[in-house]
N, CA, C and O atoms as a GROMACS GRO file, in nm:
protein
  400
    1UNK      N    1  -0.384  -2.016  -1.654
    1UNK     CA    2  -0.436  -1.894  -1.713
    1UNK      C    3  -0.572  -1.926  -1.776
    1UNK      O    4  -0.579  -2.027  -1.845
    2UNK      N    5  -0.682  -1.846  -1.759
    2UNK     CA    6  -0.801  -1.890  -1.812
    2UNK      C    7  -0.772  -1.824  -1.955
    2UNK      O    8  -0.699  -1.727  -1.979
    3UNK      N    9  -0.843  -1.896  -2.039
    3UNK     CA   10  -0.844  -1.863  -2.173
    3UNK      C   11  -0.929  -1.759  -2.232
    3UNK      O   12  -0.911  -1.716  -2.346
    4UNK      N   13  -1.033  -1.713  -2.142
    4UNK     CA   14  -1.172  -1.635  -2.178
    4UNK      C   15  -1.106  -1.488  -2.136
    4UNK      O   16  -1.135  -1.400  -2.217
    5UNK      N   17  -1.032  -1.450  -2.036
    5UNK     CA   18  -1.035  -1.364  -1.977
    5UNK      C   19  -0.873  -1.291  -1.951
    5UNK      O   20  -0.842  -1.177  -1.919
    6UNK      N   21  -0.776  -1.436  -1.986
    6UNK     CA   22  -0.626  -1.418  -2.022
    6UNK      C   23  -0.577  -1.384  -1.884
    6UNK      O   24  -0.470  -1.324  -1.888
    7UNK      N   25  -0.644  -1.414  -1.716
    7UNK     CA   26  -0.606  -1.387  -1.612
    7UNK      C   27  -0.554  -1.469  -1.551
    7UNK      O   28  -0.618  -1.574  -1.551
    8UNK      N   29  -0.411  -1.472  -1.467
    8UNK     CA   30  -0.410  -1.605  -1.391
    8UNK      C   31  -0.437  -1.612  -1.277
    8UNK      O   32  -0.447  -1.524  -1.193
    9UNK      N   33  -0.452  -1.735  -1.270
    9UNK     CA   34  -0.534  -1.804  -1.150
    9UNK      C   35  -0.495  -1.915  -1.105
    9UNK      O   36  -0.446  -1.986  -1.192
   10UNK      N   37  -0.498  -1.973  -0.968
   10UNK     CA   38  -0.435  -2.094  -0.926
   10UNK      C   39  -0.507  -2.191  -0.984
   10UNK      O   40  -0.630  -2.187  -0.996
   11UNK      N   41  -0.432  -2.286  -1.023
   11UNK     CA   42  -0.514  -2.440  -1.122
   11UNK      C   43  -0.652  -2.478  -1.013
   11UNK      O   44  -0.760  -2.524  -1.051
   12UNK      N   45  -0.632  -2.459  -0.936
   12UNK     CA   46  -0.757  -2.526  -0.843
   12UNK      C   47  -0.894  -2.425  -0.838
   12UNK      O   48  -0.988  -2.460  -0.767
   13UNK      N   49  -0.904  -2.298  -0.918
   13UNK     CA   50  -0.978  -2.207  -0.913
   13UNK      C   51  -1.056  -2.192  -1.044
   13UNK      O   52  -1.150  -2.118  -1.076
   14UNK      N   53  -0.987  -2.283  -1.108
   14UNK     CA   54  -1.062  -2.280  -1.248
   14UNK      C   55  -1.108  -2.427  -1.294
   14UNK      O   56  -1.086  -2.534  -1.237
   15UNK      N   57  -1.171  -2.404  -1.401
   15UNK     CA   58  -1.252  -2.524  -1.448
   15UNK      C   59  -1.203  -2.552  -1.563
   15UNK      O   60  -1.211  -2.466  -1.651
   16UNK      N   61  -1.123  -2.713  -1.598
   16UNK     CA   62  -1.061  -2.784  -1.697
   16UNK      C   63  -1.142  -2.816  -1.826
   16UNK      O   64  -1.236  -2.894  -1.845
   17UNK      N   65  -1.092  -2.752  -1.889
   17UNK     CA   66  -1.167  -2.823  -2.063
   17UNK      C   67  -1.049  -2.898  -2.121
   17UNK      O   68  -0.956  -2.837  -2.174
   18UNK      N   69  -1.051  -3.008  -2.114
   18UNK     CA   70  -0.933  -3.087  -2.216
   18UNK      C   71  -1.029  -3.172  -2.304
   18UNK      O   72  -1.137  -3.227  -2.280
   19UNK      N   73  -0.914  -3.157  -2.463
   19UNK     CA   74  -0.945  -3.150  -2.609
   19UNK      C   75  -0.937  -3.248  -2.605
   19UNK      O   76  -0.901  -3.322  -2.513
   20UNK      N   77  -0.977  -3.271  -2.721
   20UNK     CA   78  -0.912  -3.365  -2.826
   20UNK      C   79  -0.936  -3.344  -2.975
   20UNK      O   80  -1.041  -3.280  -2.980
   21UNK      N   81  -0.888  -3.369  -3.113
   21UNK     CA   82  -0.953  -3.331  -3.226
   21UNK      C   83  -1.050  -3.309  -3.249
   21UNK      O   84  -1.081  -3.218  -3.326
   22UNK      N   85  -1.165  -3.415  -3.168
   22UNK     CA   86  -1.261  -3.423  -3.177
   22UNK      C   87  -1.392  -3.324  -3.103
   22UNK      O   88  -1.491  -3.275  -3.157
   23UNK      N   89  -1.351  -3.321  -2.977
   23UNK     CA   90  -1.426  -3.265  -2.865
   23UNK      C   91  -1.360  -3.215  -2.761
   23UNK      O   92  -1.243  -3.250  -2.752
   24UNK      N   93  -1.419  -3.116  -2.649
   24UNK     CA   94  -1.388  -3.104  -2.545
   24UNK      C   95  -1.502  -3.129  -2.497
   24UNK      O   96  -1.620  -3.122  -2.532
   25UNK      N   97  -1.402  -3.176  -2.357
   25UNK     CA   98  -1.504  -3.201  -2.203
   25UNK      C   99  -1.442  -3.138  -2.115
   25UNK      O  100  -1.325  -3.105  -2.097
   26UNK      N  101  -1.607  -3.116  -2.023
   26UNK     CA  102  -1.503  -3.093  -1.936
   26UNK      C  103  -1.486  -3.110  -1.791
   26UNK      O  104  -1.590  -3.108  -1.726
   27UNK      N  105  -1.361  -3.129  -1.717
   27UNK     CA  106  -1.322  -3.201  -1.613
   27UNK      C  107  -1.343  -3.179  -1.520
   27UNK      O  108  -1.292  -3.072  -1.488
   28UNK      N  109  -1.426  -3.249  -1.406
   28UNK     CA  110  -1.490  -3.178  -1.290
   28UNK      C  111  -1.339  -3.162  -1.195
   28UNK      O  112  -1.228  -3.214  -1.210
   29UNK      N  113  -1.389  -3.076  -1.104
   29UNK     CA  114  -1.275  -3.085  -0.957
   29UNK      C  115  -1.219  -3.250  -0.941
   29UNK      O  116  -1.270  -3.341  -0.876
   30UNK      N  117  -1.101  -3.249  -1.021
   30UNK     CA  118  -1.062  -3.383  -1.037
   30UNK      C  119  -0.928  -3.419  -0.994
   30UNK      O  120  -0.849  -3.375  -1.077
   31UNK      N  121  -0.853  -3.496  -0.873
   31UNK     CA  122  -0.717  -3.456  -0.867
   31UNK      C  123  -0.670  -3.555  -0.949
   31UNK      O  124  -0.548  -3.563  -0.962
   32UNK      N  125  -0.753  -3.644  -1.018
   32UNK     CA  126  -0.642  -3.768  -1.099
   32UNK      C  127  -0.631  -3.707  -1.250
   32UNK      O  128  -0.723  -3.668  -1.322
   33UNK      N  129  -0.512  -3.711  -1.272
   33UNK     CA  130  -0.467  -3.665  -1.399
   33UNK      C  131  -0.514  -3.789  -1.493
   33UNK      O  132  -0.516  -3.911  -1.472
   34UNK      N  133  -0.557  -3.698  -1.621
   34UNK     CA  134  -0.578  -3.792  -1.702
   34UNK      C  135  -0.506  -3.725  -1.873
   34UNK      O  136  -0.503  -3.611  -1.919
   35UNK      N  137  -0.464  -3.831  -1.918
   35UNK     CA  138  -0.375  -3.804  -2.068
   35UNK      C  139  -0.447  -3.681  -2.171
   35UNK      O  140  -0.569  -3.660  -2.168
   36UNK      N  141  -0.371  -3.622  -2.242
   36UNK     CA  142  -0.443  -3.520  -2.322
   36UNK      C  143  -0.378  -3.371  -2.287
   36UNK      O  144  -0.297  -3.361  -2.194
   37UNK      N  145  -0.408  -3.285  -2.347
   37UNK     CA  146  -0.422  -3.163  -2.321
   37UNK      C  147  -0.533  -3.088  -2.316
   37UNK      O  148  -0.646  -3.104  -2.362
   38UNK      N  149  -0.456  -2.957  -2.220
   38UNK     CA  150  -0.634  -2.897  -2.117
   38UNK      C  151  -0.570  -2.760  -2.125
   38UNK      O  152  -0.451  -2.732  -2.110
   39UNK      N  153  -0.693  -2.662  -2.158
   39UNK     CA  154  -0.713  -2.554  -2.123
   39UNK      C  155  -0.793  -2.486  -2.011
   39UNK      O  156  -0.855  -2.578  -1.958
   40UNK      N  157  -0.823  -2.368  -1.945
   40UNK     CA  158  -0.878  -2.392  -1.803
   40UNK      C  159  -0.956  -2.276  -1.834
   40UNK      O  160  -0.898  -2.203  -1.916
   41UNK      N  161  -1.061  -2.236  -1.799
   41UNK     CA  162  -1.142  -2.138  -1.790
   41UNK      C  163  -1.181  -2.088  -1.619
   41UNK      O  164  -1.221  -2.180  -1.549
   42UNK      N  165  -1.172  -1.968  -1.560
   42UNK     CA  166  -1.248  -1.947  -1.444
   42UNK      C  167  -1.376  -1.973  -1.462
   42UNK      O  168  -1.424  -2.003  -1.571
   43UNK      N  169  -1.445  -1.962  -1.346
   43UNK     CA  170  -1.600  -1.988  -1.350
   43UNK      C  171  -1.653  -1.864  -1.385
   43UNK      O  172  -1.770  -1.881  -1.350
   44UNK      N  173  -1.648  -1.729  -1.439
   44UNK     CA  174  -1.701  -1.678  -1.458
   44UNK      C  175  -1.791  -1.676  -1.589
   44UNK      O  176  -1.727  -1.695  -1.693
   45UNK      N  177  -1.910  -1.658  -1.599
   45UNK     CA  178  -1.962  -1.719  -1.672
   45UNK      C  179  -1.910  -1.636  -1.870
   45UNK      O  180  -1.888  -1.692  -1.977
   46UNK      N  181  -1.910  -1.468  -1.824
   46UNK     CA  182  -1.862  -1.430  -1.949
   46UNK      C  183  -1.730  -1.498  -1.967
   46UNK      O  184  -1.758  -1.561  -2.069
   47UNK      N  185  -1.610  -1.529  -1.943
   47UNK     CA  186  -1.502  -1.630  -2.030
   47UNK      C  187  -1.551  -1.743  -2.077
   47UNK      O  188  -1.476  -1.820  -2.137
   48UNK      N  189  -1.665  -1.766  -2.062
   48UNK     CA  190  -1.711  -1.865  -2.145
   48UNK      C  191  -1.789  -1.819  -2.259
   48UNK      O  192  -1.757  -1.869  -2.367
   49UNK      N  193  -1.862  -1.754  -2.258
   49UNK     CA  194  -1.914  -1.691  -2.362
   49UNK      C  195  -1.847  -1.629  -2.475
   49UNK      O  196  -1.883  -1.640  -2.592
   50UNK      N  197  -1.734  -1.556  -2.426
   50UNK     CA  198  -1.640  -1.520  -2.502
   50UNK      C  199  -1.521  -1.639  -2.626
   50UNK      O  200  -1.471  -1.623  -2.737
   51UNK      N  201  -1.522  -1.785  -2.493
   51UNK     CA  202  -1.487  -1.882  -2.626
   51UNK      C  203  -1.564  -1.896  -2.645
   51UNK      O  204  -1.529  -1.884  -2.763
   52UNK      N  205  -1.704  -1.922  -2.656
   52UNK     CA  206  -1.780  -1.979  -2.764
   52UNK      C  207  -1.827  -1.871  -2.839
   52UNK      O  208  -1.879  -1.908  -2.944
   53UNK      N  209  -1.827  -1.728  -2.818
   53UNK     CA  210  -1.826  -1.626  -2.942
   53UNK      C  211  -1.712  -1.654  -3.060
   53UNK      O  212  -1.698  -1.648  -3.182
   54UNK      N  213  -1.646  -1.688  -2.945
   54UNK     CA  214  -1.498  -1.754  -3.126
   54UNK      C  215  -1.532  -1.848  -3.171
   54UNK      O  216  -1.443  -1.879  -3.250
   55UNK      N  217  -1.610  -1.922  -3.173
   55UNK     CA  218  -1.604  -2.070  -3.230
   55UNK      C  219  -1.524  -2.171  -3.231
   55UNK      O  220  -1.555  -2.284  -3.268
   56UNK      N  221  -1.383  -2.123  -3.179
   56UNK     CA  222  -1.319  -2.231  -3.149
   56UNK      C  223  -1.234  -2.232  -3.063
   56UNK      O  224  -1.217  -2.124  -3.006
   57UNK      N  225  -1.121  -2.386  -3.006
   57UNK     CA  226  -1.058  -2.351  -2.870
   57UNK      C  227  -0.904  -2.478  -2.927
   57UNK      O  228  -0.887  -2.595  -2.964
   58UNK      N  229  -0.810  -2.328  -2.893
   58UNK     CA  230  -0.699  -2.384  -2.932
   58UNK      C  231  -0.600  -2.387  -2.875
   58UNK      O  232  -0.538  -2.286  -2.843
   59UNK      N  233  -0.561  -2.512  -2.849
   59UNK     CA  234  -0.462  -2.554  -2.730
   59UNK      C  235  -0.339  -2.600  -2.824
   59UNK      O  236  -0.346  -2.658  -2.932
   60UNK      N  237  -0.211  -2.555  -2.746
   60UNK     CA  238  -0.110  -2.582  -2.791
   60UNK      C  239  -0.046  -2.714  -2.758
   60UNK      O  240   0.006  -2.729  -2.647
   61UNK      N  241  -0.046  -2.808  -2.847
   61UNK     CA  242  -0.006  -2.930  -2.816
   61UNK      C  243   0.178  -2.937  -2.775
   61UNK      O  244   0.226  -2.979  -2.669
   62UNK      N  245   0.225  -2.902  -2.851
   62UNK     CA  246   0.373  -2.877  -2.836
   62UNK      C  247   0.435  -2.707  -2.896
   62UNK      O  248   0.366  -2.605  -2.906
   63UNK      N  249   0.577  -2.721  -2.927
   63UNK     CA  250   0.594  -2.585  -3.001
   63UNK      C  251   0.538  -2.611  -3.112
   63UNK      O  252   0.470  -2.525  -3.168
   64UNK      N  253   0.550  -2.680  -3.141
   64UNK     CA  254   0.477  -2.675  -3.331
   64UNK      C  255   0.344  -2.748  -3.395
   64UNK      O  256   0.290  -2.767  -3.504
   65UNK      N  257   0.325  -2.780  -3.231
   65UNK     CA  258   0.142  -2.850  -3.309
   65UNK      C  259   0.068  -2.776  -3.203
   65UNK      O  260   0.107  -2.729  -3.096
   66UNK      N  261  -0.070  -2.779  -3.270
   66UNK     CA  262  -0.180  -2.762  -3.209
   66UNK      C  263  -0.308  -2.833  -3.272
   66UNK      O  264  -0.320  -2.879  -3.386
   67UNK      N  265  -0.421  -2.828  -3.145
   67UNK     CA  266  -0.530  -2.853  -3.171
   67UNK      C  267  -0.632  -2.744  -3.182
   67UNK      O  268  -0.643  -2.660  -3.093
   68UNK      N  269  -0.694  -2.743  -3.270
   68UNK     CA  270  -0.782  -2.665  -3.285
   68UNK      C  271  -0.942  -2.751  -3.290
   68UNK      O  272  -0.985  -2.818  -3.383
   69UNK      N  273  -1.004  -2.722  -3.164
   69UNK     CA  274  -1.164  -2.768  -3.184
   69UNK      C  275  -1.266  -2.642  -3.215
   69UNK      O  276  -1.296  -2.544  -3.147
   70UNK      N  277  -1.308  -2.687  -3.354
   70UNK     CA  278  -1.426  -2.560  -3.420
   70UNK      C  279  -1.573  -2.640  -3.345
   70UNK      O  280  -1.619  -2.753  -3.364
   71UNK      N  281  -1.619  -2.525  -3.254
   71UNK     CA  282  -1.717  -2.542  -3.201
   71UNK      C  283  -1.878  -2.539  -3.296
   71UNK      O  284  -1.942  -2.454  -3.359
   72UNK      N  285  -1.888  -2.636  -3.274
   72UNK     CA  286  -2.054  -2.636  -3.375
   72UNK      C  287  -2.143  -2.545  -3.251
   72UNK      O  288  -2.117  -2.499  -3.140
   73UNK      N  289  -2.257  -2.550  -3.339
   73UNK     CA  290  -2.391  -2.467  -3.235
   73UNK      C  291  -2.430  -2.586  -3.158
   73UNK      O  292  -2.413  -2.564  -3.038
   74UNK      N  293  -2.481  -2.712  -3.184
   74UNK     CA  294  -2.505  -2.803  -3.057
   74UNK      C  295  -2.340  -2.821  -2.962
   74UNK      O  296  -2.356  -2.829  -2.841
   75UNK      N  297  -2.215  -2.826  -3.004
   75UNK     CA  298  -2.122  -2.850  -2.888
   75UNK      C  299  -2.114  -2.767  -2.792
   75UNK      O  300  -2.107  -2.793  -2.672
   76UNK      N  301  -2.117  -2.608  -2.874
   76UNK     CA  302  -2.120  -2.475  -2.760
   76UNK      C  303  -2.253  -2.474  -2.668
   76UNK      O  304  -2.249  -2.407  -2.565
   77UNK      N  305  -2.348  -2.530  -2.693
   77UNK     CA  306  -2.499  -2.523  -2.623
   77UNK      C  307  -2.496  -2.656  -2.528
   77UNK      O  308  -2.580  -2.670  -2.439
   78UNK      N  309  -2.381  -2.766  -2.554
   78UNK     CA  310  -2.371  -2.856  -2.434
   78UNK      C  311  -2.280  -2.788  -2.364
   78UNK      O  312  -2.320  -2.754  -2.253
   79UNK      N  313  -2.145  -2.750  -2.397
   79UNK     CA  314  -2.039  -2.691  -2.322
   79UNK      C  315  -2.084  -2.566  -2.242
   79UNK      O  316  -2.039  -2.529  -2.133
   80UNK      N  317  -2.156  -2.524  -2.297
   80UNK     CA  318  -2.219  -2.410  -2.210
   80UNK      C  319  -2.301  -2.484  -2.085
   80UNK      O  320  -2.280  -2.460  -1.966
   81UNK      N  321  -2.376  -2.556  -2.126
   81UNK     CA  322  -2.437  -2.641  -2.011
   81UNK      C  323  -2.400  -2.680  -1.924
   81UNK      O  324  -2.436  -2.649  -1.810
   82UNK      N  325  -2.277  -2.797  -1.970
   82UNK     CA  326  -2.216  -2.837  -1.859
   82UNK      C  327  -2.107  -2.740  -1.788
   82UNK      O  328  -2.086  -2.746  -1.667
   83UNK      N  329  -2.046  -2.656  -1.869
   83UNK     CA  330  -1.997  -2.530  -1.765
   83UNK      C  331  -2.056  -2.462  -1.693
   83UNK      O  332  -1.986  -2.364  -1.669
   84UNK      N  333  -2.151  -2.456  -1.641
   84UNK     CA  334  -2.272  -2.419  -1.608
   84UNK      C  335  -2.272  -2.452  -1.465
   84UNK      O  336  -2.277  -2.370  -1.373
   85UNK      N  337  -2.263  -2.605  -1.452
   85UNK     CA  338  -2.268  -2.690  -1.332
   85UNK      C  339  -2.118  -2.647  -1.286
   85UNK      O  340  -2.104  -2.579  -1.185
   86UNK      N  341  -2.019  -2.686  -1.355
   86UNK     CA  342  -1.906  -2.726  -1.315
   86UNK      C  343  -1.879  -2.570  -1.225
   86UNK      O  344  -1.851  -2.566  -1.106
   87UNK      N  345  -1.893  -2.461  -1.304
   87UNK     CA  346  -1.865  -2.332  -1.242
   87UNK      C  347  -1.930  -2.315  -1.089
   87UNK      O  348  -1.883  -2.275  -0.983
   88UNK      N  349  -2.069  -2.367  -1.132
   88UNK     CA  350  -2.153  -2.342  -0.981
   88UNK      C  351  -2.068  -2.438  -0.887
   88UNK      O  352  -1.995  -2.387  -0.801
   89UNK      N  353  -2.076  -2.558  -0.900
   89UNK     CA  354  -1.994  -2.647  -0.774
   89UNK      C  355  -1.846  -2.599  -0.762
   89UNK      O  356  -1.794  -2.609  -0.651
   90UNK      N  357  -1.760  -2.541  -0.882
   90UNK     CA  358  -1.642  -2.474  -0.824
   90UNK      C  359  -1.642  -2.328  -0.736
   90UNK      O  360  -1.560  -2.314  -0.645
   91UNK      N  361  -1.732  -2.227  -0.766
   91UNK     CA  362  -1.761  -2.164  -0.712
   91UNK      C  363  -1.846  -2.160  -0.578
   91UNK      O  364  -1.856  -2.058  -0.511
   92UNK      N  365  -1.905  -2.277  -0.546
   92UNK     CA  366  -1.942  -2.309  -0.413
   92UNK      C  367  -1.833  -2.357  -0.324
   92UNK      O  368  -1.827  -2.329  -0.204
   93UNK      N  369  -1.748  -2.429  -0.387
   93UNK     CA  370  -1.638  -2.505  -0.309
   93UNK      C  371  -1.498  -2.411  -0.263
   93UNK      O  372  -1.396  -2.447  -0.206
   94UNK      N  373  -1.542  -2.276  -0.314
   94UNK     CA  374  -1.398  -2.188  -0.289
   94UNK      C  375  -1.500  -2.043  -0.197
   94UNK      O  376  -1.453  -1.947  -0.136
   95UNK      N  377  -1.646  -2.078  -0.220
   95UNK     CA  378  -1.694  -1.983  -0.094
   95UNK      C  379  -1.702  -1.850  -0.165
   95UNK      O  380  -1.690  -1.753  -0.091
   96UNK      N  381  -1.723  -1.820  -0.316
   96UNK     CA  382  -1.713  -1.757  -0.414
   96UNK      C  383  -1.860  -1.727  -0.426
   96UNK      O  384  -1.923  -1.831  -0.449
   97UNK      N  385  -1.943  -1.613  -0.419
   97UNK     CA  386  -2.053  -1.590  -0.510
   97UNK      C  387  -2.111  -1.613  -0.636
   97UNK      O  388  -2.027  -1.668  -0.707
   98UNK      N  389  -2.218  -1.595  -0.697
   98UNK     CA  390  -2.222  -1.615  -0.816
   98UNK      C  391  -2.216  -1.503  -0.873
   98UNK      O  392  -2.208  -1.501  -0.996
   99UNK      N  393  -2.218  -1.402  -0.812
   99UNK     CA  394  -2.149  -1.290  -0.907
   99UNK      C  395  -2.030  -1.241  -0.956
   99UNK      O  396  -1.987  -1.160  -1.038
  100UNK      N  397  -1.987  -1.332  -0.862
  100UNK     CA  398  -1.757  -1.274  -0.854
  100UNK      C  399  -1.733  -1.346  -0.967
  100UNK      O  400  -1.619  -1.351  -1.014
   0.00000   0.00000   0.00000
């Protein structure tokens, strides 16, 4: 389910942000799993805008924990960046416009 837009979508159609207390990154078209927890955004570019209008991105670690990363103005202005790329090469690779 993308987080920006609350739609679902097959895992392979969206673009991985996994946390940590500290930061998110985020995960190109990757099939090797790596440790952590991940939230997924489509490539459209407003669900992204929309988390970084909240300032922050909160993934549920279990039933009773979570992480919460409060986005500063330089993290949202890299994350925006590099979502940027990641959306364009996912959206090239599924034959997707840049307007869809």
């Amino acid at each position: 389910m993308c987080i920006g837009c609350r739609e679902r979508h097959f895992q392979d159609e969206l673009v991985r942000l996994q946390a940590s207390p500290e930061s998110v990154v985020i995960v190109e078209m990757d099939k090797q799993r790596r440790p952590g927890r991940s939230v997924y955004l489509c490539p459209k570019i407003g669900c992204m805008e929309k988390v970084i209008r909240r300032g922050e991105i909160v993934i549920k670690g279990s039933k009773y924990d979570k992480i919460i990363v409060r986005l500063e103005q330089r993290q949202a202005e890299r994350l925006r960046y590099a979502f940027s790329f990641a959306a364009r090469r996912l959206r090239a690779s599924l034959g997707v416009g840049p307007e869809d």
